[in-house]
C-alpha positions as CSV (number, residue, x, y, z in Angstrom):
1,X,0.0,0.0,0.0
2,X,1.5,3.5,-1.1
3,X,1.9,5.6,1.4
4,X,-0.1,9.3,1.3
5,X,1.9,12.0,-0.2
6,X,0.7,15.6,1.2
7,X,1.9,19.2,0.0
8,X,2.2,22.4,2.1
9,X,3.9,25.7,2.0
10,X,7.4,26.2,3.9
11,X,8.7,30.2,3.0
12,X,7.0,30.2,0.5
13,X,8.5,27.1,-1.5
14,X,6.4,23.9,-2.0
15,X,7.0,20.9,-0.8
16,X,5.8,16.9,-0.6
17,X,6.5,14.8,1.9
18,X,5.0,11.5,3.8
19,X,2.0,11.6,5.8
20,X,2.7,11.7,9.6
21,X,6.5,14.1,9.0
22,X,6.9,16.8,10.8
23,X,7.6,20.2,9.7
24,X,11.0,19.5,10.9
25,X,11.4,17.0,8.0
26,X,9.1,19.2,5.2
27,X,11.8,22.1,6.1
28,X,14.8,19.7,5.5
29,X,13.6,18.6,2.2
30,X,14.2,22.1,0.8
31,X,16.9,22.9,2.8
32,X,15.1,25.3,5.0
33,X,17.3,25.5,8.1
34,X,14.6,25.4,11.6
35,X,17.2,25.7,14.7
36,X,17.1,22.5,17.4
37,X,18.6,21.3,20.5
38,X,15.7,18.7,22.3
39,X,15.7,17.4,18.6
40,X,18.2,14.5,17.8
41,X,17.7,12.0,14.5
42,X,18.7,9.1,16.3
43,X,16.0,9.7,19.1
44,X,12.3,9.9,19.5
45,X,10.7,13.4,19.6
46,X,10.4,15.4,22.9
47,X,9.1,19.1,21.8
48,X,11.0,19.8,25.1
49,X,13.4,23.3,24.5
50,X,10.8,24.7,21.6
51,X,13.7,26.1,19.9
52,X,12.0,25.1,16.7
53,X,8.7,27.4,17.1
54,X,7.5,28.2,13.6
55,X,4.2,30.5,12.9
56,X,1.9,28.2,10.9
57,X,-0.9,30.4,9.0
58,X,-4.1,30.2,10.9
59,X,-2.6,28.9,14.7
60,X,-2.5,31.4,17.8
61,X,0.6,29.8,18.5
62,X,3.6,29.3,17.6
63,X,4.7,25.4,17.2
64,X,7.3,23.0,17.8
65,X,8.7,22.1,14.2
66,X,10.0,19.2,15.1
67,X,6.7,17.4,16.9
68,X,3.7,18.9,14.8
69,X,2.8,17.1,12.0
70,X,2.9,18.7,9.0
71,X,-0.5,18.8,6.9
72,X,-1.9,19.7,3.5
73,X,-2.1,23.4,2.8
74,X,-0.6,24.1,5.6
75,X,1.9,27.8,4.7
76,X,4.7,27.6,7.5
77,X,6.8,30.8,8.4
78,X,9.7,29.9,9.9
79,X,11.5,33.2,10.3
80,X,8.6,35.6,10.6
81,X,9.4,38.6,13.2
82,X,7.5,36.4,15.6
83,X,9.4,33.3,15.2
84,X,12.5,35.1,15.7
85,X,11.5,36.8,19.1
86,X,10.4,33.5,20.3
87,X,13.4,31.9,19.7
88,X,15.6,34.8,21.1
89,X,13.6,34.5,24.1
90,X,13.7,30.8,24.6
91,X,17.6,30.7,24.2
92,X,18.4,33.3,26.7
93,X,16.1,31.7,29.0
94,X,18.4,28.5,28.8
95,X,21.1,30.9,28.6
96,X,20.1,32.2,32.2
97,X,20.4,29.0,33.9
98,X,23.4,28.2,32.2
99,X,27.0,28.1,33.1
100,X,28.8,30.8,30.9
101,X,32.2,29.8,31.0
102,X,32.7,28.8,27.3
103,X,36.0,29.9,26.9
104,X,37.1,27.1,29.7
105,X,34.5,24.5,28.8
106,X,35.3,21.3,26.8
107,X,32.7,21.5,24.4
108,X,33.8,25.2,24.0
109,X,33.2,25.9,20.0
110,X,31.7,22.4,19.3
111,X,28.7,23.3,21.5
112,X,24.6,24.0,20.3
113,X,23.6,26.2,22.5
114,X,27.0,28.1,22.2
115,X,26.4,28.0,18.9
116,X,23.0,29.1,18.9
117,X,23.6,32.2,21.5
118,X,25.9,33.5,19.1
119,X,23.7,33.5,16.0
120,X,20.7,35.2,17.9
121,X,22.8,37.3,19.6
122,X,22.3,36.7,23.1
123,X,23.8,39.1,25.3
124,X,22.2,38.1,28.7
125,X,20.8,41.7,29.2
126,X,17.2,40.6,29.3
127,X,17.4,37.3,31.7
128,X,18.9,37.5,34.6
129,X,21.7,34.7,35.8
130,X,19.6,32.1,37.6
131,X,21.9,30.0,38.3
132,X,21.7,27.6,41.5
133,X,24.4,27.5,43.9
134,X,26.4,24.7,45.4
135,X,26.0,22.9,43.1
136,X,29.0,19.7,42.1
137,X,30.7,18.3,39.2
138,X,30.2,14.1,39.6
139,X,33.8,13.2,38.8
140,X,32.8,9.6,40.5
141,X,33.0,7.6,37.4
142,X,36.1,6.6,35.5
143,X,34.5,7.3,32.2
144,X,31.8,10.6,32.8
145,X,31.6,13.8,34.0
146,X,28.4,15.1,35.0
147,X,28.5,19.1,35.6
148,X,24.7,20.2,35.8
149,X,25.6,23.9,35.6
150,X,25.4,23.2,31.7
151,X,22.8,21.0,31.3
152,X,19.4,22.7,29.7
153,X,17.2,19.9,30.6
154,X,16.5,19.0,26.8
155,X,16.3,15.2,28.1
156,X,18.8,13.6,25.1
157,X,20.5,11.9,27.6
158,X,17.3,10.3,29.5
159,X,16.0,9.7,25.6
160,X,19.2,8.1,24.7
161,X,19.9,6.0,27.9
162,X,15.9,4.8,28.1
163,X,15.7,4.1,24.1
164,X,18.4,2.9,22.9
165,X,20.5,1.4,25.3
166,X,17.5,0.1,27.4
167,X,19.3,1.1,30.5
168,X,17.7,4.4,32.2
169,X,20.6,4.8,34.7
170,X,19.3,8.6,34.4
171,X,16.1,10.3,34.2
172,X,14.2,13.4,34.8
173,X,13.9,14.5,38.5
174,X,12.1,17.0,40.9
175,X,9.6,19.5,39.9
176,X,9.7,23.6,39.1
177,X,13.1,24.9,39.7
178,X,14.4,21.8,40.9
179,X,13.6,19.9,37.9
180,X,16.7,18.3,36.2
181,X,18.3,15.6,35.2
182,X,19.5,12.7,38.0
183,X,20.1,9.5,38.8
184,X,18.4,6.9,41.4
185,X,18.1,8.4,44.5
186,X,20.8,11.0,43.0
187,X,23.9,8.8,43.6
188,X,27.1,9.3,42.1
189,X,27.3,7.9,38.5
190,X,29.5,5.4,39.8
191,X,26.9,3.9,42.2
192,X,24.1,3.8,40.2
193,X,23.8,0.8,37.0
194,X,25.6,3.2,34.4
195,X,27.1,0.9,31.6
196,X,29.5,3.7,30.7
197,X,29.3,3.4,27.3
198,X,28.9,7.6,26.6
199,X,26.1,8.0,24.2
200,X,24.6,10.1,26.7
201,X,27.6,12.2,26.2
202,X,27.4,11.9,22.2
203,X,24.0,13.3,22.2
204,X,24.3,16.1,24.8
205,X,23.9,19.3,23.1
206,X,26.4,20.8,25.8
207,X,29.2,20.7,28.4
208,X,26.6,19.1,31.0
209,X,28.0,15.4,30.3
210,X,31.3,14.6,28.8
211,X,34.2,12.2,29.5
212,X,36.7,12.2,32.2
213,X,39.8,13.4,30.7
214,X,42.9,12.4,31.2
215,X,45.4,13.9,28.6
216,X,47.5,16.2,31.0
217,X,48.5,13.2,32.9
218,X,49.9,11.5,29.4
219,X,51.6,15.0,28.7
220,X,53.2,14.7,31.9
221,X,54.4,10.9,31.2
222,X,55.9,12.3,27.7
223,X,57.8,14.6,29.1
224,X,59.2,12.5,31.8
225,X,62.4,11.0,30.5
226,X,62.1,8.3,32.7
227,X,58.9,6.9,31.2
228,X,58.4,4.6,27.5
229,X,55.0,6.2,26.4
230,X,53.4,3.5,23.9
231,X,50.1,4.7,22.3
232,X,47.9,2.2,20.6
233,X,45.1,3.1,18.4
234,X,41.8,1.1,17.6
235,X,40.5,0.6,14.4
236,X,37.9,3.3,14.1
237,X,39.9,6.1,15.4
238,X,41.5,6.6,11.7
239,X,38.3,6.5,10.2
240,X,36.9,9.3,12.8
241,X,39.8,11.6,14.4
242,X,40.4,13.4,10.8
243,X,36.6,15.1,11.8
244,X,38.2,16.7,14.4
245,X,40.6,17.7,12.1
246,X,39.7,19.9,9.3
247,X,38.6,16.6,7.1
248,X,35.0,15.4,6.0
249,X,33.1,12.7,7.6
250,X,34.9,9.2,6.7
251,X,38.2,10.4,5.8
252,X,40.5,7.3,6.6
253,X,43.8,9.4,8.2
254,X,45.6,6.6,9.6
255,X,49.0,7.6,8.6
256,X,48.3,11.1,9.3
257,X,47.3,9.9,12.9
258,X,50.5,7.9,13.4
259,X,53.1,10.8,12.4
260,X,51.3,13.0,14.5
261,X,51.5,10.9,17.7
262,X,55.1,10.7,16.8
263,X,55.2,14.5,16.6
264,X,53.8,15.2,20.3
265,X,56.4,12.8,21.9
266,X,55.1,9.3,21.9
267,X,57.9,6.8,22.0
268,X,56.1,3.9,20.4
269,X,52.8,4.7,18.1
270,X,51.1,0.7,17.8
271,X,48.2,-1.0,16.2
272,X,45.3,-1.9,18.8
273,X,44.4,-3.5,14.9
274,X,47.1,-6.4,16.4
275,X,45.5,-7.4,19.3
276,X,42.4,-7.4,17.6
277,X,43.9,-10.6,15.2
278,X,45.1,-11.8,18.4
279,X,41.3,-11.5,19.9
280,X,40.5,-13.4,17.0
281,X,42.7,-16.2,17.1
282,X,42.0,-16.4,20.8
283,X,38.1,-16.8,20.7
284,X,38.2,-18.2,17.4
285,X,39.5,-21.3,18.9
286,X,37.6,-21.0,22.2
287,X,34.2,-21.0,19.9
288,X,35.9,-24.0,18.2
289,X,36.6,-25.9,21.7
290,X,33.2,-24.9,22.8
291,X,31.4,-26.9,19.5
292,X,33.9,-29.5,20.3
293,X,32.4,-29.8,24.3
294,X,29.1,-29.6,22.7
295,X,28.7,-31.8,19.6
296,X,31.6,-34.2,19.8
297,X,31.4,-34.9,23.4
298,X,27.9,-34.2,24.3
299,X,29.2,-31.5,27.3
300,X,25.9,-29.9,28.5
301,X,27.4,-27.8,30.7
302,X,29.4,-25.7,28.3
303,X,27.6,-22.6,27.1
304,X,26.3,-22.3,23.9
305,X,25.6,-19.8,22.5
306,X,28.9,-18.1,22.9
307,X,29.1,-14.1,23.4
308,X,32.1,-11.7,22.3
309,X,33.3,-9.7,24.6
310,X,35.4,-7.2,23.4
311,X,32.9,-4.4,24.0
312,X,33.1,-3.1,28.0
313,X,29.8,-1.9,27.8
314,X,28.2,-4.6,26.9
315,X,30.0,-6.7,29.4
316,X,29.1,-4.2,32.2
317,X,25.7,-4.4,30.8
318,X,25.7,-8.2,31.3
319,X,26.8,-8.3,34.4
320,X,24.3,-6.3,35.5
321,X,20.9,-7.0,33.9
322,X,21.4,-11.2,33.3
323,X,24.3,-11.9,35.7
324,X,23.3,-15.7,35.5
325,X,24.3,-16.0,32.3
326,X,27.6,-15.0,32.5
327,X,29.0,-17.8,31.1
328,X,27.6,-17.4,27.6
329,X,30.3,-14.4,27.7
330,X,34.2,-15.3,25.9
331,X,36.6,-15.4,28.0
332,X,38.4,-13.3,26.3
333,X,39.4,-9.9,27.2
334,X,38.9,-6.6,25.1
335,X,41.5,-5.8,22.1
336,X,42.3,-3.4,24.6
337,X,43.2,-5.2,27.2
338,X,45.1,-8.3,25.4
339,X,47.5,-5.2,24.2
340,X,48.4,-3.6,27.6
341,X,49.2,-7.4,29.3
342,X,51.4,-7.8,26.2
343,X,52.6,-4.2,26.3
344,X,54.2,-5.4,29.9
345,X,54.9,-8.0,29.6
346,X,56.1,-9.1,25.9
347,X,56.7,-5.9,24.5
348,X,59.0,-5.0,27.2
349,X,61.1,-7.8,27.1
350,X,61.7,-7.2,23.5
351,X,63.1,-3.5,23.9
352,X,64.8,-3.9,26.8
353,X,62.6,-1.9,29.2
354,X,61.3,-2.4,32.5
355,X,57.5,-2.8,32.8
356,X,57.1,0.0,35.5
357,X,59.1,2.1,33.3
358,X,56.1,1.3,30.5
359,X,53.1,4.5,30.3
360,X,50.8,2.6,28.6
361,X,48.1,4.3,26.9
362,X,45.4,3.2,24.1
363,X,43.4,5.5,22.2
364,X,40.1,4.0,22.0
365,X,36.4,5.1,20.4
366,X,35.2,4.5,23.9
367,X,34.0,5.9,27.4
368,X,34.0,2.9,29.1
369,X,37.6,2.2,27.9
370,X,38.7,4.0,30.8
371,X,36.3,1.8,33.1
372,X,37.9,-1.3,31.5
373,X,41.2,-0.2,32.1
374,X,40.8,0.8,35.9
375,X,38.8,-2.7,36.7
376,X,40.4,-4.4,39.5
377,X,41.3,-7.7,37.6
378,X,43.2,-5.7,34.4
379,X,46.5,-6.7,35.8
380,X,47.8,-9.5,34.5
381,X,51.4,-8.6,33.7
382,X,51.5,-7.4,37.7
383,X,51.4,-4.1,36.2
384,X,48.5,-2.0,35.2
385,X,47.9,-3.5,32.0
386,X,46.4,-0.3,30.4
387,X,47.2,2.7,32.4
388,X,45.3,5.5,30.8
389,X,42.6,5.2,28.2
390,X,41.5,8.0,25.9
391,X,38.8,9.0,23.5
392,X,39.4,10.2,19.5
393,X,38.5,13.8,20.7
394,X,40.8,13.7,23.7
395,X,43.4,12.9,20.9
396,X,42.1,15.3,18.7
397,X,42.5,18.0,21.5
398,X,46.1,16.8,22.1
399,X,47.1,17.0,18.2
400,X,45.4,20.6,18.4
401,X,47.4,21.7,21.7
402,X,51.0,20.0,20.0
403,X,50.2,22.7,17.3
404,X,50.1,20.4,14.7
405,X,49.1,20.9,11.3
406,X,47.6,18.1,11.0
407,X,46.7,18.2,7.2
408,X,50.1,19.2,6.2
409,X,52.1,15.7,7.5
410,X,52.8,13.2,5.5
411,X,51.9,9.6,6.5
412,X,53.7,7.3,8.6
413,X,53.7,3.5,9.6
414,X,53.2,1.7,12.9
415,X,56.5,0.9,15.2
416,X,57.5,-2.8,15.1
417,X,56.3,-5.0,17.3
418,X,52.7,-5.2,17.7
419,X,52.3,-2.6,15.3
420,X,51.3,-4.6,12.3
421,X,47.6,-5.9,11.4
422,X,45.0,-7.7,9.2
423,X,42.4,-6.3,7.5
424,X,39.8,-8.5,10.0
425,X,41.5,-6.7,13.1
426,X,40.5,-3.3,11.1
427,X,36.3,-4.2,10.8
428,X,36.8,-4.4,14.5
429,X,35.5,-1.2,14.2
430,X,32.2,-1.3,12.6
431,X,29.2,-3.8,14.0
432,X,29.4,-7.0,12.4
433,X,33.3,-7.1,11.9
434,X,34.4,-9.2,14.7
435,X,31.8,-12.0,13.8
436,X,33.4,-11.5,10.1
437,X,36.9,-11.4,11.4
438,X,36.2,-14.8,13.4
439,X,34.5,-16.4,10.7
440,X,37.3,-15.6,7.8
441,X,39.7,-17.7,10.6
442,X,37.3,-20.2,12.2
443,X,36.1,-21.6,8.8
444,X,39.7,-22.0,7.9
445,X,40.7,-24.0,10.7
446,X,38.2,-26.4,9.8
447,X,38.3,-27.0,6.3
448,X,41.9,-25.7,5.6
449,X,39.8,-23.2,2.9
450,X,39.3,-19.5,2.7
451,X,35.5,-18.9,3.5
452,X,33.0,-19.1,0.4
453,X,32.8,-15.3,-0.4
454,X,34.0,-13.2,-3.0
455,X,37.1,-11.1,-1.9
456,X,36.3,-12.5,1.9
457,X,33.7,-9.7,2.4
458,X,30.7,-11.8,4.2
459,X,28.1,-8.9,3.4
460,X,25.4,-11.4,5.6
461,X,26.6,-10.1,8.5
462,X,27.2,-6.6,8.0
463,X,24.4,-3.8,7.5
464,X,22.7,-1.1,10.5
465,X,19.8,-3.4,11.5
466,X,19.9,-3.7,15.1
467,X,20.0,-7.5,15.2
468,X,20.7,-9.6,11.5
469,X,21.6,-13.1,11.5
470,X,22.9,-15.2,9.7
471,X,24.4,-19.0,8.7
472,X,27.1,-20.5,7.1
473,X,27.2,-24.5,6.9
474,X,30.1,-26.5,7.2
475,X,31.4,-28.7,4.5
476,X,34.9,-30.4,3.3
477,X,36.2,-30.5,7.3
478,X,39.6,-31.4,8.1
479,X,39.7,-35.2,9.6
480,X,40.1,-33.7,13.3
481,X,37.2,-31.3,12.9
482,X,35.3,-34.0,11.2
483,X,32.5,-33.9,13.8
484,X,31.6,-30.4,11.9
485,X,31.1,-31.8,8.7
486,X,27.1,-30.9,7.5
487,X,26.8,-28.3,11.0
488,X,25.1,-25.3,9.8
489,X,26.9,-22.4,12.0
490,X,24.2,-19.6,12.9
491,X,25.3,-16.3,14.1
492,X,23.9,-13.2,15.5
493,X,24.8,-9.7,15.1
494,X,23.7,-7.1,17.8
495,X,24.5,-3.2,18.6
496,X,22.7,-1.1,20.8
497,X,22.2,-2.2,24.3
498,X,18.3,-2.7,23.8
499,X,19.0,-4.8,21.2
500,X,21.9,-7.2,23.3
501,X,18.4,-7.3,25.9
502,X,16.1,-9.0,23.3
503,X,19.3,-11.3,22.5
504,X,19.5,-11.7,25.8
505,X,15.9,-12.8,26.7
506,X,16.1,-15.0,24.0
507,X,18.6,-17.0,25.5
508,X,17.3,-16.6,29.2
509,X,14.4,-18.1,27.8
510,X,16.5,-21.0,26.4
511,X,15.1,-20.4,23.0
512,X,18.4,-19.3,21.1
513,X,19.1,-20.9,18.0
514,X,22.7,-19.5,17.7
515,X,26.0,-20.9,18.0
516,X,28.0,-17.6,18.6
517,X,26.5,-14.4,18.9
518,X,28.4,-10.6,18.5
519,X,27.0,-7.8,20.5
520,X,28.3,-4.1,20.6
521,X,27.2,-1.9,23.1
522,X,26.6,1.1,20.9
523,X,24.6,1.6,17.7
524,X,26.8,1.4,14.7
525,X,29.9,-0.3,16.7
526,X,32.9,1.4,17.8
527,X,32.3,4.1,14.8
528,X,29.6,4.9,17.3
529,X,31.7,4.7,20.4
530,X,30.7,7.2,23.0
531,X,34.1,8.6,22.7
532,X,34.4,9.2,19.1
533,X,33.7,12.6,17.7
534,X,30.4,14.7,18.1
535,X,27.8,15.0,16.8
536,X,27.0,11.4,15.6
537,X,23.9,10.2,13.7
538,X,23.3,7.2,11.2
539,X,24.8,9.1,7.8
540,X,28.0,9.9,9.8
541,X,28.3,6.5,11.6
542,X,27.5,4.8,7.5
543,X,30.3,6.9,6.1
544,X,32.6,6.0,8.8
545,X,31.6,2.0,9.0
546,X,32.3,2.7,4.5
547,X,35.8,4.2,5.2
548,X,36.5,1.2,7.6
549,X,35.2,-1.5,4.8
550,X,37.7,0.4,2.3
551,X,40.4,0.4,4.8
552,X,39.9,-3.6,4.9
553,X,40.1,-3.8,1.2
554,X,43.1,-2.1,0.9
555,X,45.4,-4.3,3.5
556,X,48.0,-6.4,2.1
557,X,46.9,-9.4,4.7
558,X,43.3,-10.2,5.2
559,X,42.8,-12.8,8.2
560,X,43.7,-12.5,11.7
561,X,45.9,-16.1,11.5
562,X,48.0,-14.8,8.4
563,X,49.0,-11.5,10.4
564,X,53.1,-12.3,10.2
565,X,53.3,-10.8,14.2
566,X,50.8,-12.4,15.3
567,X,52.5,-15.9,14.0
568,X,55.7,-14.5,15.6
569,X,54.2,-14.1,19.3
570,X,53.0,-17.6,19.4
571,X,56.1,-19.1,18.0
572,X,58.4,-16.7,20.4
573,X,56.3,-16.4,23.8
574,X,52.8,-17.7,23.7
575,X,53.5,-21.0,22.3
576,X,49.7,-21.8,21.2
577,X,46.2,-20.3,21.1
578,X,44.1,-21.2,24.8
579,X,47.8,-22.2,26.1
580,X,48.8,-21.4,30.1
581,X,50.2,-17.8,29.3
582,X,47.3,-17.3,26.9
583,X,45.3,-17.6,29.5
584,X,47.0,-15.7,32.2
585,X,47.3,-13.0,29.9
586,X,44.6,-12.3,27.5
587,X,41.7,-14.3,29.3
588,X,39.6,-12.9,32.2
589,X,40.0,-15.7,34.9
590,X,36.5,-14.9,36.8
591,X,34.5,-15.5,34.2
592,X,36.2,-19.2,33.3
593,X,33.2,-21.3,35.0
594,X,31.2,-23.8,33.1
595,X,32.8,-22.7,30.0
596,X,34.8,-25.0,28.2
């Protein structure tokens, strides 16, 4: 059935859109800019801030673009003298309650209502300061900063945690002047069930809620002579940073990225894109020991389906919301992770440098990186495996503060050791890559062929619907995998934490049909991360998940098992995949039980 097409007036040019749009969208089909900050594409609509009134011919009253539906004949003003007065108004009202300290804030120039206050000209003569006193920045958790001097009370966080991460650690609170934003009994972040995965912060149209930075502490380790400062960098930082940067959205800058880090100091510029093979290799064969358990030998105790988990968020999620099925989790740690035990431990050895002389410090997509790194159990080498993570903007801000010009370098490679990579540990970085990754080296291990698809791109699994599965049947096994032959391997892909709940209930209900299952904590992947840079939406996380696919099709070596290092560090040090050290240093011990 075709949907009804209606026509109405916006300025004066007409236009045709859906039944049931908004104004909103009838504006941005003719490139009619309307003003927003309540308003996010990724989110339902609020009508909350009203920063969108337009005069619609007819009404007393002014409307909110983005919530009223747009009808047939309807002749829409939106920059009438009345409009504009409105929105001055409504601006300097947030403006009132709002901390003014934009030349000190973080999201100082990359902020909406900063943004906005300078186009309308808001000179805080009208509206006096109304700011409350007393009141604290939550510096509690390892991954957010909560300062609600900033915060305009637009709700995209609440919207964001609620919808789609299905985790409401914060919501609207109070009443009248007290109204804001809060958590459970308004505890610290920390001590409330905050997954600390940061899309709250990607969607905040201010300096209210951004991540705990820790960049003048690495500036401190580079200039300290005494100190080996590695940096490693995850796959979608080089498809990202470059927007920080003076390039368009999906620019891949790798090489740009690594000469820089080399410019501000760093003594060793590395691949998290290594660790990720590594990952692979890893749970590759812990998914392979698991079928083993299951088909050959009958094992009910192992747990199938088997869950990645490389993302923190989703493992904090876990943890928290179905803690009795823990065991469906890898025990595997994070790409992350695996790279700051090795930086200590192997890495060391090889140049000659003591551990505690090692700053290690990975530059992630990621807020709750920096939770990861500070958990309890991350130190495996007897060191801090990881100690400092950091977000693509905190880079981004370092590169800027260095005084590089960051379009004028030329590119660079990775350091040796650990610093070279497969194009599996790249799609890492976009949801649906690690099951791809695992399948281009899992399938080979059991047939001793390349996976059945053209140029290794298994498109099945890749795509931006929240959950897509897919299968892939065994055939032509290898005589010790021979308890395989005819299986037909189903796999799940899942991003967005209220998506990892249906999965979730699916297999607390013991109705799963999968074998192994992938589940990202924010929508898109890592392009997504809550640490990459703002603002985000679906066009800007497809062009970065493209830039990552290209980046893929451009590496020399394909699959995790063929990356030459990665060959190197079992034949040198680890010896073999799931072997003692293996698991000493790249699995998480509590998390072992009743899995293979």
């Amino acid at each position: 059935m075709m949907e009804k097409k209606i026509k109405l007036t916006i300025d004066g040019i007409a236009v045709e859109v859906q039944e049931g749009q908004s104004i909103l969208d009838a504006a941005k089909k003719v490139n009619v800019k309307i003003p927003t900050l309540c308003y996010h594409e990724d989110l339902c609509v609020a009508g909350n801030c009203r920063v969108c009134v337009v005069e619609v011919e007819g009404m007393r009253t002014l409307q909110a673009s983005c919530a009223y539906p747009a009808q047939s004949g309807m002749v829409v003003n939106t920059n009438s003298a009345k409009v504009r007065k409105a929105r001055k108004d409504i601006i300097g009202l947030l403006i009132s309650e709002h901390s003014t300290q934009c030349t000190t804030c973080y999201r100082s120039t990359n902020c909406e209502l900063q943004e906005l206050a300078s186009e309308y000209n808001i000179d805080n003569d009208t509206y006096l300061s109304v700011l409350k006193p007393n009141f604290k920045v939550d510096k509690s958790s390892w991954s957010i900063e909560k300062d609600d001097r900033k915060c305009i009370r637009c709700q995209r966080c609440v919207r964001t945690c609620a919808e789609l991460q299905g985790v409401n650690a914060i919501s609207v609170a109070h009443k009248g002047k007290d109204m804001g934003i809060s958590t459970f009994l308004d505890l610290p972040l920390n001590d409330v069930i905050c997954v600390n995965c940061g899309q709250c912060v990607n969607r905040c149209p201010t300096g209210a809620l951004t991540e705990r930075r820790y960049f003048n502490e690495i500036w401190d380790a580079i200039g300290d002579p005494t100190k080996h400062v590695v940096m490693n960098t995850a796959p979608s930082v080089r498809v990202a940073l470059g927007e920080m940067l003076g390039y368009p959205v999906g620019e891949r800058v790798t090489g740009k990225m690594v000469t820089a880090m080399k410019k501000m100091g760093i003594d060793s510029v590395l691949d998290t894109d290594f660790s990720a093979d590594l990952t692979i290799v890893e749970e590759g064969n812990e998914l392979l020991k698991r079928l083993r358990k299951v088909v050959k030998d009958g094992n009910k105790e192992v747990k199938l389906p088997m869950i990645t988990s490389c993302s923190p968020g989703w493992v904090k999620f876990i943890e928290h919301m179905y803690p009795d099925h823990l065991g469906h989790l890898s025990t595997c740690k994070s790409p992350q992770q695996m790279f700051g035990a090795l930086t200590k431990t192997y890495y060391a050895e090889k140049i000659g440098v003591k551990p505690e002389d090692i700053v290690s410090v990975a530059i992630m997509p990621c807020a709750a990186k920096k939770y990861e790194a500070n958990r309890p159990e991350m130190n495996d080498s007897e060191y801090r495996d990881v100690d400092c993570g950091l977000t693509t903007r905190e880079l981004g801000h370092m590169i800027k503060q260095a005084g590089i010009s960051f379009m004028d370098l030329k590119d660079s490679k990775y350091d040796n050791i650990m610093g070279e990579s497969s194009g599996a540990g790249v799609i890492f970085g976009a949801t649906g890559g690690v099951m791809e990754a695992a399948l281009r080296t899992a399938y080979e291990v059991v047939t001793g062929r390349e996976v059945p698809f053209k140029n290794l791109n298994i498109l099945a699994v890749r795509g931006e619907e929240g959950i897509k599965d897919a299968s892939i049947k065994i055939e032509g096994c290898l005589p010790e995998w021979s308890f395989l032959e005819g299986v037909e391997l189903k796999v799940a892909i899942a991003h967005g934490l209220k998506n990892a709940r249906i999965i979730m209930d699916q297999i607390a209900a013991g109705e799963s049909p999968y074998h192994f299952i992938e589940i990202m904590a924010c929508p898109g992947g890592c392009i997504g991360g809550g640490g990459q840079p703002i603002p985000t939406n679906a066009e800007i996380r497809r062009k970065r998940t493209l830039a990552i696919y290209k980046e893929d099709m451009g590496m020399a070596i394909r699959k995790s098992h063929d990356n030459p290092e990665i060959i190197a560090l079992y034949r040198d040090y680890l010896d073999e995949p799931l072997g003692h050290l293996s698991h000493k240093l790249l699995h998480t011990h509590y998390r072992k039980r009743n899995r293979y």
